[in-house]
Structure formats: structure tokens, C-alpha cells
DOTI-510154 format. One record per residue (C-alpha): residue number from 1; x, y, z. Coordinates in steps of 0.001 Angstrom, whole numbers, padded with zeros to 6 digits. Each point is the difference from the previous one (the first is absolute). Layout:
    k     east    north       up
  NUM        X        Y        Z
...
END
This chain:
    k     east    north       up
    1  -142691   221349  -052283
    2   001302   002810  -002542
    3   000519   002984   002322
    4  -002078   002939  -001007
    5   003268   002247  -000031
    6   002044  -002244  -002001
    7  -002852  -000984  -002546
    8   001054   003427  -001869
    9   003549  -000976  -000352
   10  -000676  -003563  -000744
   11  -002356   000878  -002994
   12   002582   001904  -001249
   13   002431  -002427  -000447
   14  -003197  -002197  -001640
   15  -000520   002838  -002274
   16   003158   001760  -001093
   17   000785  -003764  -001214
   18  -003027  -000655  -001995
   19   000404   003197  -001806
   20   003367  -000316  -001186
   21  -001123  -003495  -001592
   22  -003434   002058  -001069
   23   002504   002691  -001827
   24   002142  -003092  -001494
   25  -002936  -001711  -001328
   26   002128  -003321   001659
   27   000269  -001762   003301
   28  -001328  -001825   002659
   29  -002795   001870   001970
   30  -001287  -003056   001869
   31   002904  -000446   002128
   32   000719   003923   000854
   33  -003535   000596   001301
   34  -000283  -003194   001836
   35   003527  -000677   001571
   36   000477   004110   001011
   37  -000980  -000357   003756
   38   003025  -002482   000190
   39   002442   001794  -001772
   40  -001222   002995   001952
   41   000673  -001552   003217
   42   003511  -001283  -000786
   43   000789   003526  -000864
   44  -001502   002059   002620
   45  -000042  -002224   002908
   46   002661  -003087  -000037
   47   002568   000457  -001935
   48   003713   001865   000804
   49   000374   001810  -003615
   50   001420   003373   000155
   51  -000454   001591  -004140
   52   002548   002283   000371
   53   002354  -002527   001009
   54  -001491  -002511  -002088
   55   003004  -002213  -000254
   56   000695  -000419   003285
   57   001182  -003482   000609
   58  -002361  -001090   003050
   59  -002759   001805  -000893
   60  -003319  -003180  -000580
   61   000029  -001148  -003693
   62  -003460   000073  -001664
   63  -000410  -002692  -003284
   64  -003003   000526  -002124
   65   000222  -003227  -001041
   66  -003414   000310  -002247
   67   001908   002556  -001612
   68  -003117   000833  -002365
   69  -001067   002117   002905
   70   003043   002572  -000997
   71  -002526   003080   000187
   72  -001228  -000626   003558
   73   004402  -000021   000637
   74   000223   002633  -001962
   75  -002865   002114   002061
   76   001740  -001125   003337
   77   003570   001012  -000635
   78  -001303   003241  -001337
   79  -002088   000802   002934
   80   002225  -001794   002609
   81   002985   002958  -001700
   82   001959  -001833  -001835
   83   001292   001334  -003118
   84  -002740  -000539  -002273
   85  -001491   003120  -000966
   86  -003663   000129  -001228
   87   000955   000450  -003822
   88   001373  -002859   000172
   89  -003442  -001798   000729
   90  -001686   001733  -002387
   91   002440  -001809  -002606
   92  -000791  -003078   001431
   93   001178  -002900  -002288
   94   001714   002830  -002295
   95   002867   000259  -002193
   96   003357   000906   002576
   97  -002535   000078   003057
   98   001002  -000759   003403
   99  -003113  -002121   000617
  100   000257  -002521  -002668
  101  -002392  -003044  -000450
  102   000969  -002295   002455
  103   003057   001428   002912
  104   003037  -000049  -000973
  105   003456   000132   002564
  106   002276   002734  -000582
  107  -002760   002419  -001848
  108  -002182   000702   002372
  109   000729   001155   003856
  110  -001590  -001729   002102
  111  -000433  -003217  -002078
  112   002391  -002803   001007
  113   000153  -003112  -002257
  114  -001943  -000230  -003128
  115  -003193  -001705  -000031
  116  -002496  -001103  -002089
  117   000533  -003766  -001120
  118  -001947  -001195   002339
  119   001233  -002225   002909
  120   003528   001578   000039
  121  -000303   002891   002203
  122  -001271  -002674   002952
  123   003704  -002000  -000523
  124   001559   003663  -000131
  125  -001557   000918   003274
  126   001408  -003561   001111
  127   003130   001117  -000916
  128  -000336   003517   001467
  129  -000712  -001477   003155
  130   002903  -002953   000041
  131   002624   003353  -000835
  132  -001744   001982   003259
  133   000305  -003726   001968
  134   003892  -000775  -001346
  135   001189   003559   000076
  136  -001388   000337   003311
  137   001681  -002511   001659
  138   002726   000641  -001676
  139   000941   004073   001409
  140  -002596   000157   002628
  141   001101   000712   003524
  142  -001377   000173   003792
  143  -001802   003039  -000119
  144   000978   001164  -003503
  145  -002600  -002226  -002438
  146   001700   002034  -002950
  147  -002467  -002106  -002345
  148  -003244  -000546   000869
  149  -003046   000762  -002513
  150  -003070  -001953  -001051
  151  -001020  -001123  -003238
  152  -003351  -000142  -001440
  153  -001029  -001216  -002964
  154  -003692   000655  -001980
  155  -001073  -002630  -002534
  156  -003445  -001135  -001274
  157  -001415  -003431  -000622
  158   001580  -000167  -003247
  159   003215   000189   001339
  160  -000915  -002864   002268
  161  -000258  -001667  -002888
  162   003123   000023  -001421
  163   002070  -003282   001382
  164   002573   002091   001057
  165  -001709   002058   002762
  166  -000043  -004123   001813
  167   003481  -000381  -000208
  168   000429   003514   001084
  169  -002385  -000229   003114
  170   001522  -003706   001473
  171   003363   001487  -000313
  172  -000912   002811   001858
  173  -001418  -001879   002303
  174   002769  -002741   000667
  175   002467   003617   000538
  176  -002228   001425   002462
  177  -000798   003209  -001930
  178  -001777   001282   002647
  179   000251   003719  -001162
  180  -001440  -000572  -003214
  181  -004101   000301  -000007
  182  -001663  -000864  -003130
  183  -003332   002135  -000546
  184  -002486  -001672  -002323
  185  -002426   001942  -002222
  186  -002508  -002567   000203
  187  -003435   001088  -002056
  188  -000646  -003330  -001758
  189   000895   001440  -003781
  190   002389  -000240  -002389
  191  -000037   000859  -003705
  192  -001407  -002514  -001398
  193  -003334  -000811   002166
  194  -000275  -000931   003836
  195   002922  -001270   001548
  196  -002139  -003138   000943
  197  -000232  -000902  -003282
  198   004061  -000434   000191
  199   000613  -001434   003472
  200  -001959  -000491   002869
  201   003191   000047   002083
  202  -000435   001009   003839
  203   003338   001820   000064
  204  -000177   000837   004177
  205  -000058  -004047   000223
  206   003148   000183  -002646
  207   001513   002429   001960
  208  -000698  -001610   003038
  209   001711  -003453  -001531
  210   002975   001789  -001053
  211   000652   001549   003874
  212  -001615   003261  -000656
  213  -001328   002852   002545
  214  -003653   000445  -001390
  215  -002329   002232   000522
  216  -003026   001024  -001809
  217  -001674   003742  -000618
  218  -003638  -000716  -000800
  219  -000622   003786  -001200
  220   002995   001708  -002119
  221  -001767   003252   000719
  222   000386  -000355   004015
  223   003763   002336   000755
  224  -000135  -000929   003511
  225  -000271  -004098  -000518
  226   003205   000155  -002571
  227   001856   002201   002039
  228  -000273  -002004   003194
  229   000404  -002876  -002286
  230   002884   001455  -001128
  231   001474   000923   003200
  232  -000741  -003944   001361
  233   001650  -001388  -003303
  234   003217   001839   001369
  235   000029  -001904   002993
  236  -000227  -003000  -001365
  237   002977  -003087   000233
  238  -000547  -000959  -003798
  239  -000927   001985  -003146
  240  -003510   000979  -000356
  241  -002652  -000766  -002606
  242  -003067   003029   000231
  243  -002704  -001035  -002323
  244  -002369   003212  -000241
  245  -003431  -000132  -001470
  246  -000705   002639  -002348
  247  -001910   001337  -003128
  248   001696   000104  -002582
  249  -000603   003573  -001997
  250  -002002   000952   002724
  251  -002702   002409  -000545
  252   000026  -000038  -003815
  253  -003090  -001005  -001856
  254   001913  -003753  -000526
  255   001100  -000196   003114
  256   000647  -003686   001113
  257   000392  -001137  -003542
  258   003285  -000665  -002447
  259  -001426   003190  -002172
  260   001582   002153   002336
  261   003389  -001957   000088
  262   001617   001550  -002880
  263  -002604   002619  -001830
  264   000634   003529   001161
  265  -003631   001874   001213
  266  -000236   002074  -002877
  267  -003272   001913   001491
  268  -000929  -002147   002743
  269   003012   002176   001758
  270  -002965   002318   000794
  271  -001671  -002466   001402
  272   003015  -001292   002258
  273   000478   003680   000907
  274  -003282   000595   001426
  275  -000238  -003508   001850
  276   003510   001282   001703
  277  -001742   003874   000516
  278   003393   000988  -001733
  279  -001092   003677  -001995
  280   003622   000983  -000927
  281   001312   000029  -003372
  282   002097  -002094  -001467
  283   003162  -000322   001044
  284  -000597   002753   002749
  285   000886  -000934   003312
  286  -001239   001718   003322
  287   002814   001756   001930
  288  -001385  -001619   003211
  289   000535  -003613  -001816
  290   003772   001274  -000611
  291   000484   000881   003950
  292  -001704  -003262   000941
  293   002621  -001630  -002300
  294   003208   002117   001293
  295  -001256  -000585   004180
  296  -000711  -003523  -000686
  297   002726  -001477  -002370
  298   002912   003180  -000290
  299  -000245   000907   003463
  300  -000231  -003761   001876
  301   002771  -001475  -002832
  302   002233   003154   000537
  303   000052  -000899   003992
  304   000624  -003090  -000638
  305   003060   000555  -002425
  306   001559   002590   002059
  307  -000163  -002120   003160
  308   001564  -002944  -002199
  309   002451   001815  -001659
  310   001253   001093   003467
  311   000701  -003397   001056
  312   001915  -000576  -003254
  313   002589   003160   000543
  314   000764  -001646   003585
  315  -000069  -003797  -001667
  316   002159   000827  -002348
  317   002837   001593   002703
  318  -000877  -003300   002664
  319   000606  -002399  -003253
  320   001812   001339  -002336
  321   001176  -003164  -001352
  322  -003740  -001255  -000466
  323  -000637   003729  -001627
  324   002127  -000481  -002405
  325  -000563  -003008  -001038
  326  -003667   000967  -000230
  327   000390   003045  -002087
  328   002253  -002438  -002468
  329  -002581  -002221  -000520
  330  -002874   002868   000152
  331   002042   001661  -002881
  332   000682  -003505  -002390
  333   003946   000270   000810
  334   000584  -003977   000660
  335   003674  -000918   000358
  336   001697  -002448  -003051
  337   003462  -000920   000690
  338   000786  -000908  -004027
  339   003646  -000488   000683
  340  -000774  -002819   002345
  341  -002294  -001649  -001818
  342   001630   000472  -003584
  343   003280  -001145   001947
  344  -002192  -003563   001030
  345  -000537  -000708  -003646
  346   000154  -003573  -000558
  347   002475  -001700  -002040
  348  -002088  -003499  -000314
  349  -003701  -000065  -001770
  350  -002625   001324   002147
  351  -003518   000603  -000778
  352  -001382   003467  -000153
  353  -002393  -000713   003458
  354   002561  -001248   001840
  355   001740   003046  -001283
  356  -002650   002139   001011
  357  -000441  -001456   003402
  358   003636   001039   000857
  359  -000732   003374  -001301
  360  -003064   000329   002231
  361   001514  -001219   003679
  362   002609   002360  -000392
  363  -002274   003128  -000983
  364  -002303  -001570   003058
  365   002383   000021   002588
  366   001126   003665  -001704
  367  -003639   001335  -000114
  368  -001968  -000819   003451
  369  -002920   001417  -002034
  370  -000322  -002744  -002743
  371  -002995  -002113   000613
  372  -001846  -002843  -001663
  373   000189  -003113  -001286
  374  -001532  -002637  -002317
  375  -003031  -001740  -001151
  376   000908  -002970   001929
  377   002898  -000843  -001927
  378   002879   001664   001765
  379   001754  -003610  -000115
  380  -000129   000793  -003961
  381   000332   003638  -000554
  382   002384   000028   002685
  383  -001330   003485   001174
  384  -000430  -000647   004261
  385   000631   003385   001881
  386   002066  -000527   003405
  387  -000837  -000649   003476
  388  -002829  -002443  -000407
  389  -003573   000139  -001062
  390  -001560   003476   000889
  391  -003104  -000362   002032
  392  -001642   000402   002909
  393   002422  -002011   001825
  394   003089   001661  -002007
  395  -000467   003699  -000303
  396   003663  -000076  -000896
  397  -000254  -002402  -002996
  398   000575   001305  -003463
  399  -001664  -003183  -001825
  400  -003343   000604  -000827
  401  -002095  -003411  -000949
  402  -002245   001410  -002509
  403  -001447  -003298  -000286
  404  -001205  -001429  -004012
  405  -001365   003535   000105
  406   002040   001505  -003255
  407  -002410   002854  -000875
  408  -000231   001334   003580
  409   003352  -000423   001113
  410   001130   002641  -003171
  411  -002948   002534   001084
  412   000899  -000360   003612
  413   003502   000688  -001124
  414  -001422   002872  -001596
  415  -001484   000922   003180
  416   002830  -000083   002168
  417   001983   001862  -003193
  418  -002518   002779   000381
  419  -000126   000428   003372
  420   003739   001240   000051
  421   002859  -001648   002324
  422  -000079  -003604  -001780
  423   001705  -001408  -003210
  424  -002438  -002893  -000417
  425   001224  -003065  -001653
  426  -002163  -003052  -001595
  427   001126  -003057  -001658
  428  -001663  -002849  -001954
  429   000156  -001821  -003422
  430  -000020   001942  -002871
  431  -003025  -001773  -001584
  432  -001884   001142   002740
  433   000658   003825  -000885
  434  -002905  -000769  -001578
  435  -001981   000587   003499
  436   001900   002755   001115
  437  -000193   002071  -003217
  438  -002739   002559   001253
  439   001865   000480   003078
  440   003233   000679  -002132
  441  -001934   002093  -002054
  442  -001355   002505   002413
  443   003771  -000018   001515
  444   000947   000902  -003155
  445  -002857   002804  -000228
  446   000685   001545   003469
  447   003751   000035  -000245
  448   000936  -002122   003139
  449   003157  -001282   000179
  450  -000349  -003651   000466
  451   001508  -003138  -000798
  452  -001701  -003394  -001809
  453   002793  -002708  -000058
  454  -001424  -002820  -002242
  455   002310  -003711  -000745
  456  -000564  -002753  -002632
  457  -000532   002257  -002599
  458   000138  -002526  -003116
  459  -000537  -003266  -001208
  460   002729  -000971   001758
  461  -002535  -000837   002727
  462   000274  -002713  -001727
  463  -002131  -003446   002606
  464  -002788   002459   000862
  465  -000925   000239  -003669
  466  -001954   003033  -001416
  467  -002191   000830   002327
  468   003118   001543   001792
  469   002116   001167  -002784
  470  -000702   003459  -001307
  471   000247   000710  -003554
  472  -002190   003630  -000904
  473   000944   001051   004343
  474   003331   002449  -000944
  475  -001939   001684  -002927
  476  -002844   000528   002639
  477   002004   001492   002552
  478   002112   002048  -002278
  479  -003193   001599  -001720
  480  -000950   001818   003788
  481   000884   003611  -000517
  482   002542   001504   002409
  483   001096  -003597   001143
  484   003769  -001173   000397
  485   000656  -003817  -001382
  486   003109  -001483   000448
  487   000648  -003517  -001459
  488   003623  -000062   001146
  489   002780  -002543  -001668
  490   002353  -000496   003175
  491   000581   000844   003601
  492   001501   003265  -001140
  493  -002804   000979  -001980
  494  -002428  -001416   002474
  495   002073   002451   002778
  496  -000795   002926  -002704
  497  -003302  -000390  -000457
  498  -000774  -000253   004178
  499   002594   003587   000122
  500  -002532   001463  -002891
  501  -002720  -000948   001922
  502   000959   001681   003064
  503   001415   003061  -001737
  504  -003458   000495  -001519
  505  -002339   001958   002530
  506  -002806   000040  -001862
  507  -000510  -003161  -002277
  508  -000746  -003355   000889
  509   002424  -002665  -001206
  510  -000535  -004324  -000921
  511   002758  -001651   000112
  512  -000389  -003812  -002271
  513   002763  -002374   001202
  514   000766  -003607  -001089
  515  -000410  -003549   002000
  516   002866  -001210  -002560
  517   003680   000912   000627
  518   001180   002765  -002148
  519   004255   000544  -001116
  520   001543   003157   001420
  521   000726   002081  -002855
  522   002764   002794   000086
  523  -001208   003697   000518
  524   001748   003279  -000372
  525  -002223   002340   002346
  526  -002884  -002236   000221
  527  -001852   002855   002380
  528  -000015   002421  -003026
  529  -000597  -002503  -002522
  530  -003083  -001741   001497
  531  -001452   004053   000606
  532   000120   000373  -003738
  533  -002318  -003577  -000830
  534   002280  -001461  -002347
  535   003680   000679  -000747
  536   002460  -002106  -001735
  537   001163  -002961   001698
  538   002391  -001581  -002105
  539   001117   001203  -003486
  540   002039  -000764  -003012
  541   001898   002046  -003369
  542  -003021   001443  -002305
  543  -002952  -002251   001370
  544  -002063  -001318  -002765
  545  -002687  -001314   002653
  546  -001375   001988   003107
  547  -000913  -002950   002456
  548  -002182   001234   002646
  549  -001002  -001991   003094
  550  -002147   000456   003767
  551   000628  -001954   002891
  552   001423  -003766  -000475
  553   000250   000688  -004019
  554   002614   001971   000203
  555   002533  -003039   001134
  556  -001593  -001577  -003136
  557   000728   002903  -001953
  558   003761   000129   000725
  559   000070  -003740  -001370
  560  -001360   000486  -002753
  561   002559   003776  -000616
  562   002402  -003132   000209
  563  -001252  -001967  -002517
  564  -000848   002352  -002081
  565   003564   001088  -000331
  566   001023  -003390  -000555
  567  -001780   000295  -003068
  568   001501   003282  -000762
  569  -002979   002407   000902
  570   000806   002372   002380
  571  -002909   001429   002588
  572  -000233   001730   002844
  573  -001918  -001140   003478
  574  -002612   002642   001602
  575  -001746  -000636   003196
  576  -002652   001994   000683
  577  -001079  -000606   003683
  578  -002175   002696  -000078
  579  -002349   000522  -003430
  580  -001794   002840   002117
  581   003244   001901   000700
  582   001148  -000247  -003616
  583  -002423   001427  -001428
  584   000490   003242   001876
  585   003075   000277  -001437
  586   001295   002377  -002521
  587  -000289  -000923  -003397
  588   003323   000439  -000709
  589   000787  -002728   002972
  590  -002387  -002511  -001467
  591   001344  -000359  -003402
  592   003536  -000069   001381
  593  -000962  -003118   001937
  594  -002243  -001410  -002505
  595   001516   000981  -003161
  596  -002984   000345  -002613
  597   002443  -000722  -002843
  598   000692  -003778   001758
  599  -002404  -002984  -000159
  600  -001715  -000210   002766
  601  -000851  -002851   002349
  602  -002149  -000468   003174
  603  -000070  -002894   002317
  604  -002401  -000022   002565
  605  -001704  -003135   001801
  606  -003088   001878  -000208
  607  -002919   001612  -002245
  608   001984   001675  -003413
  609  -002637   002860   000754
  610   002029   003215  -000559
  611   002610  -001220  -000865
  612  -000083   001398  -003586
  613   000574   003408   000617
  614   003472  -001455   000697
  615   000981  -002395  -002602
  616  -002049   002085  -002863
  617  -001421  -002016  -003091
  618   003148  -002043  -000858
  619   001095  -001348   003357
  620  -001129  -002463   002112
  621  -001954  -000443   003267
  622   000992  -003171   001651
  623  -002756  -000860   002500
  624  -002862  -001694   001040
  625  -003583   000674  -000934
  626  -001804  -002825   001288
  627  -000317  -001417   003513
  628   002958  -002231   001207
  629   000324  -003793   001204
  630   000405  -002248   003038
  631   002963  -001644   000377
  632   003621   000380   000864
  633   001289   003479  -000500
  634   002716  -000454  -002390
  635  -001960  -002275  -001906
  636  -002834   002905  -000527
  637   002592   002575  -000825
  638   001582  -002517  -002709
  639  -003833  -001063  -001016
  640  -000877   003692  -000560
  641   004045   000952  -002240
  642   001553   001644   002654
  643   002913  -001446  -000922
  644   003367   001184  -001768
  645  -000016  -002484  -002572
  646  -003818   000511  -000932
  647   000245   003622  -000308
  648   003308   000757  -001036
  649  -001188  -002148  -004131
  650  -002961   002717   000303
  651   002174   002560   000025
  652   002147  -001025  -002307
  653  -002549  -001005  -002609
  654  -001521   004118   000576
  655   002937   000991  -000443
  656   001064  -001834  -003363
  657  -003400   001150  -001685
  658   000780   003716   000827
  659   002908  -000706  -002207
END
């Protein structure tokens, strides 16, 4: 039952939402006035958030995964006291608003991942909950349980939908996530028509089958069931599924129908205002609503800070050793000894994973903080964090078995990244970026630093033929906005692109390494040089050609410098490890790397996409624009002219018709 004192306060979260989408002419008013009562009770009755302290690391996480609902958020943070004032709502879906379309991380208080492709706010409440579990066991002591929050998560069926939210919800459940509770806004409806017409799914059996908690809310409207539902999930051994029966845009004219999914109320607002006795204005709020608010979020997060933050002062004097180490990895200072590692540099060939592995168990056993794992191919990508498996059994293991679960693993990784305390690592092949592009995307968008390590990145796959070779992959990942990818040449370069990845607090970074063994080649002060994205390599008296090279092409490059010379044409090598980081150079920079007055080459065992902008009109763009081969890998790289003595005659022959 809806408590006659609370109804008040509960409408006007309902309503406040509705009208900012009403003044926008945009948004979602299904969701706002039917999910309210549980948003409601997460704020003023379960959850340990304290606004003016909003990022204080053990308060509960909230994930709107069915980020669509943003104005019912929106409504709730500026009620609950957050900073959020009530202009803001009225610009609702505006130009430079704080309350944009769908939340966004880092632009709104309050809001903590960014949500709205559907299915990845249930992985990133997955993830949430693994940091809380990992960091926990990691700094918690007798009688000092330093971190200890819940996370809950709010998705619709839609989200459900999306394959990801499976492999989110059997990983949680093979981790024991038992602090995460999933709330489901279950009214039948989704944009199209009836959600029956999509699925008829019976997701508390699917819970139940993965080694869910369920329980089930027959009436959304009833505050006392979901709060002692609530308060019984948090008891519970494993994570907890809550599917809640509700109307969706309840008590508009359409109620219970897909016409109230995504169509603001235009006039029936009136309606919805009467059928909720609500006679203020819009955008007025009751002063009593306010105090209700302050008492029942402010006031009960405040105590709960205070008494918290306590414990931390005398924590941090008991274990100062822990502390520290803490606040490092709270504030994205993780340790890189470069000298060491630069002073291991191979003198034999070496491919760029093994490479990378090296580079990654020292920076483990460096940074107890780095987490993750692969796709089940750790034996490959040779990315296995120390001291076994993590799990259940192994609360000290820094593995995590992800399982073939590529898009979920990188928005779990997301998760953890936003959650604070945790650089998250995931590995798998680079063809397969292909599944964890929305999750790299959204990284990208929210600025978490965290790291995608992908191997066999070319035909040089070679046996496992094309359906495992990427071709168009690198121009994919390079086109993400606000993205750092490395396609490194060596060891050293591989070294600099892991010491730009950790350097950079705010980005994430891919990292595309080789199966093939790769020549060392000699560097000057390879840190600096693979910070810039390209730099020259290897050079010669007044280049005529301007060779430039990712990743395994650039041994191929400095063979064909040589032969080049040997027919007296002089050239200078470029690797460019980083396309991203080049292009944020200076101009100035650029053209003294790539001289514009050369002729220009590109080799890259991938898509020639954008590679023009490069080698201009006249040059050319050695690559591959069509899907590779199965069979040995040398044999594909020879089949497709990655060879010296196939490219260096097309050079040549360019280079006599200038004449």
C-alpha cells in the first residue's frame, strides 16, 4: 500500500518528471509515471546516498539501466538534493542542459554510468557489484568493512532483451553478487506493441535457472511490499532478481499501451494531474515535499556518511599501508616501473602478445588493483591476472573468467572502471572487437580509464581463415571519439603504449598485438615517441619516399627503406603506433614526420580506409580491402603482397611516372 503521507511526495517525483518531457515536447512518460514508486523507495527508504557528498565511495550505486527513463532520474536527484536545480528540468533534453536525453556520467550529479543502450547498464551494475565484492575483500578488516555498499540496477523488458543482460546475469551469478538486486519494470510494453508479441519469456524461471534470488511485486504501486522486498533482497546469499508488476504510464488516458512509451502528454497532463489530485503549477514544488526529501534522503544519507567517514579517519591511522594504497588506486596513480621493463627488451623476435603479457605481470604484481581477464582465451591473449581464478573460492584471485562473453566482459569492465578503486582489464581476439564495440564505445563516452588488449590482429591469423582475421576492425576502433589505439611495432613500443595507457586518467585505451613474432627495432626515447602516434623510426639524406607503417608493417617497412636504397631511392621509415595520438598533434609535428613534399606510402594488413588523408592523391595505400584467407600465415601475407619484393616494383614504377 502507498502510504497516505508519502503519496504527496511520490506524485511529485511522477509529476515534476512528466513535465519536464511535457516542456521538451520529447521523452519517455510511460516509464516515469509507472516505475516512480520504485525509484521513490530506493531513494527515500533503502539506499545509503548522501547528495552533498555525492561521491562518496561506499555510498549504494543506483543504474538506470532503461536509461530512457532520464526524467524520472532527473526528478529524484533533484528532490533527493543533489545538484540539479529545477532550471535545469525545465531544459530538459536542451542545448548545454544538465539533464540531457538519456544520463550521462560526469554531467550530471547523481548519475553514475551512462545509460541508455539498452542491456548495458544491467552488465554495469554487474560490474559495480564485482568492484564492491573484489575491493572489499581486498581492504576490509574485522570490524572496519571500509567498503561495503549495494548496487541496484533498474531495467525494463527491453533491456531483458538484449543478449547481453544473459551473459551479464549468469556471471553475476557464478561470482556470488549477492549485493546487487536487479528491479524489473515489468508492465508488459515496449515500443513497438505488447511485449508478448516479442517473447513470452518467464524471466523469474530465467532467473531462477541462472542462480538468482527472485522475488515478485504483484502491484508496483504497493511502497510497503518493495520496501520489505527490498530489505529481504539484502539478506539474501546470491544476487536478486525483483520482477514488479506495473502500468506502464499510469494514469494517462493510454495507460497500459506503447502510445504512452515515447509520446509526451501534450494535454492529457491535465488529466494525469487530476487522477494524482496534484493542483500545483508546473514546475512548483510544495515546501513540505522538499522537507520530506531533506529528513528522508539528506538527513538518513548524511548519518550514514558521517558515521562512515569516521571509521575511515581511524582506518586510515590502523592501516596506513592499505590507506595508501587505496587512495592510489581511488585517485588512477598505478605504479609503471619503465626502466625495468624497457631494460627487459628482447634481443631475439618476439611477438607483440607475448610482449604484452610481460608488460602486464609486471604492472599486476605493481598494481594490486588491476583486475580482469579474457574471453576465454587467456592461453592466447596471454592476459591471466595473478593468484588464480577469482571466485567464490578465491577472493584473492586477480583472473577473472569472463567466459565467451566479449560484450559483457568490456561493460562489466566498465562497471568496475566506474565504480572507482579498479583498473579493469579484458582481453580477446581482435575480430571479436566487433562484440565489444558498444561497450568500448560508452567507455569512450563516459571517460573511464580502461584497458581492451586485443591479439591476432591481421591476416596473419593465417589456419583460422577469415572468419578470424580482421580487415575494416582498426578503422572501427580508431573512428570512437576520445579513444586511445595503439598498434605497437615492438616490445618497446608495446611497453609505451601500456605507460600511455596508464598515464591517461580519463580515456580508455585498445591495445592490437600480433600472434606472429615481430624484430626489435632500435628506439631513441621510445616513451616520448609512441605519446606523439608516429615519429620517425629510421631515416635517410633528403627522403624521396615517406614509408609509413602500424604494428608488424613496420619490420616490413625497414626492408623495403633497404631496398629501396639499393636502388638508389632514399626514404624514411615512420611508425605510427598510435593514429589517434597523431592526430592531436601540432601541425607543425605532423608534416615534420610525414613530409607532404615526399611520396607517401602506407602499409597496413588491414582496411586502406583513412588512409588517404596520409598518402594524399599521388601516394599509395598498401592494404587490404577484402576479407582474408585460410591457410598458413606467411603464405596469406605473401598471397595478399605483403612482401618486399612485391611492393618495393610498385613503388618504383609510381615513382618513375612522377618523373
Amino acid at each position: 500500500m502507498t502510504k497516505k503521507d508519502d503519496s504527496l511526495h511520490l506524485n511529485a517525483m511522477r509529476i515534476l518528471g512528466v513535465e519536464a518531457i511535457n516542456k521538451a515536447n520529447s521523452g519517455h512518460p510511460g516509464i516515469v509515471l509507472g516505475a516512480a514508486p520504485m525509484v521513490f523507495t530506493l531513494f527515500t527508504k533503502i539506499m545509503a546516498i548522501d547528495p552533498q557528498h555525492s561521491q562518496w565511495f561506499n555510498r549504494d550505486r543506483f543504474v538506470l539501466s532503461a536509461g530512457h527513463g532520464s526524467a524520472l532520474l532527473y526528478s529524484a536527484l533533484h528532490l533527493s538534493g543533489f545538484d540539479l536545480p529545477m532550471d535545469e528540468l525545465k531544459r530538459f533534453r536542451q542545448w548545454g542542459s544538465l539533464t540531457p536525453g538519456h544520463p550521462e556520467r560526469g554531467l550530471t550529479d547523481g548519475v553514475e554510468v551512462t545509460t541508455g543502450p539498452l542491456g548495458q547498464g544491467i552488465a554495469m551494475g554487474v560490474g559495480m557489484a564485482l568492484g564492491e565484492k573484489f575491493l572489499g575483500h581486498r581492504f576490509n578488516k574485522p570490524n572496519f568493512p571500509l567498503i561495503n555498499h549495494y548496487t541496484f540496477v533498474l531495467c525494463g523488458d527491453g533491456d531483458l532483451q538484449e543478449g547481453i543482460s544473459q551473459e551479464a546475469i549468469t556471471f553475476a551469478a557464478k561470482q556470488e553478487l549477492h549485493k546487487l538486486i536487479l528491479l524489473h519494470d515489468s508492465n508488459d510494453i515496449q515500443l513497438d506493441d505488447k511485449v508478448s508479441e516479442a517473447t513470452i519469456e518467464n524471466h523469474q524461471k530465467r532467473f531462477e535457472a541462472a542462480g538468482w534470488n527472485v522475488l515478485e511485486i504483484n502491484d508496483g504501486e504497493d511502497l510497503e511490499a518493495l520496501e520489505a522486498a527490498l530489505n529481504q533482497a539484502k539478506k539474501a546469499s546470491k544476487p536478486t532478481y525483483i520482477e514488479v508488476k506495473t502500468i506502464i504510464g499510469r494514469g494517462a488516458t493510454k495507460e497500459g499501451t506503447n502510445q504512452v512509451h515515447g509520446n509526451p502528454l501534450g494535454t492529457d497532463l491535465a488529466i494525469v494531474k487530476q487522477r494524482y489530485q496534484w493542483d500545483h503549477p508546473d514546475f512548483v514544488i510544495p515546501q513540505e515535499t522538499y522537507d520530506f526529501y531533506k529528513e528522508n534522503v539528506n538527513h538518513r544519507g548524511a548519518k550514514t556518511y558521517h558515521e562512515w567517514e569516521e571509521m575511515r579517519q581511524v582506518y586510515a591511522k590502523e592501516f596506513p599501508n592499505d590507506y595508501q594504497e587505496l587512495e592510489k588506486a581511488l585517485n588512477h596513480n598505478w605504479e609503471m616501473n619503465v626502466e625495468a621493463l624497457l631494460a627487459a627488451t628482447p634481443v631475439q623476435k618476439q611477438a607483440t602478445r607475448i610482449s604484452s603479457g610481460l608488460v602486464f605481470n609486471q604492472l599486476a604484481q605493481e598494481n594490486p588493483t588491476l583486475f580482469g581477464g579474457s574471453a576465454d582465451l587467456a592461453s592466447s591473449t596471454k592476459i591471466k591476472g595473478p593468484n588464480g581464478n577469482y571466485g567464490p573460492n578465491n577472493r584473492d584471485g586477480r583472473n577473472v573468467i569472463y567466459g565467451v562473453r566479449e560484450f559483457a566482459m568490456g561493460a562489466i569492465n566498465n562497471g568496475m572502471a566506474a565504480h572507482g578503486g579498479i583498473l579493469p582489464v579484458g582481453s580477446g581476439f581482435f575480430v571479436f572487437s566487433d562484440y565489444l564495440k558498444p561497450a568500448m564505445r560508452l567507455a569512450s563516452l563516459m571517460k573511464l580509464q580502461n584497458l581492451f588488449i586485443f591479439t591476432h590482429d591481421s591476416i596473419a591469423v593465417g589456419e583460422d581463415g577469415p572468419t578470424h582475421e580482421p580487415i575494416e576492425q582498426l578503422a572501427m576502433v580508431r573512428s570512437i571519439p576520445m579513444h586511445n589505439v595503439f598498434r605497437p611495432a615492438d616490445y618497446a613500443e608495446t611497453v609505451g603504449a601500456y605507460h600511455y595507457a596508464l598515464k591517461d586518467k580519463h580515456h580508455p585505451s585498445t591495445i592490437i598485438l600480433t600472434r606472429q613474432d615481430l624484430a626489435q627495432q632500435k628506439h631513441h626515447n621510445v616513451i616520448a615517441e609512441v605519446a606523439k602516434g608516429a615519429y620517425i623510426l629510421a631515416d635517410q639524406q633528403n627522403p624521396e619516399v615517406t614509408l609509413i607503417a602500424t604494428g608488424s608493417e613496420v619490420e616490413l617497412a625497414v626492408a623495403i627503406q633497404q631496398a629501396l636504397l639499393q636502388n638508389n631511392v632514399s626514404s624514411r621509415v615512420v611508425s605510427m603506433p598510435s593514429m589517434n595520438l597523431f592526430e592531436q598533434q601540432p601541425l607543425t609535428y605532423r608534416q615534420q614526420v610525414i613530409d607532404p613534399k615526399t611520396f607517401r606510402v602506407s602499409l597496413e594488413m588491414g582496411t586502406t580506409y583513412g588512409w588517404g588523408k596520409y598518402v594524399g592523391d599521388e601516394g599509395i595505400s598498401f592494404g587490404i580491402d577484402e576479407f582474408g584467407a585460410s591457410a598458413p600465415g606467411d603464405e596469406v601475407i605473401a598471397k595478399y603482397g605483403f612482401t618486399a619484393d612485391k611492393i618495393v616494383p610498385q613503388i618504383l614504377k609510381k615513382l618513375k611516372e612522377k618523373k
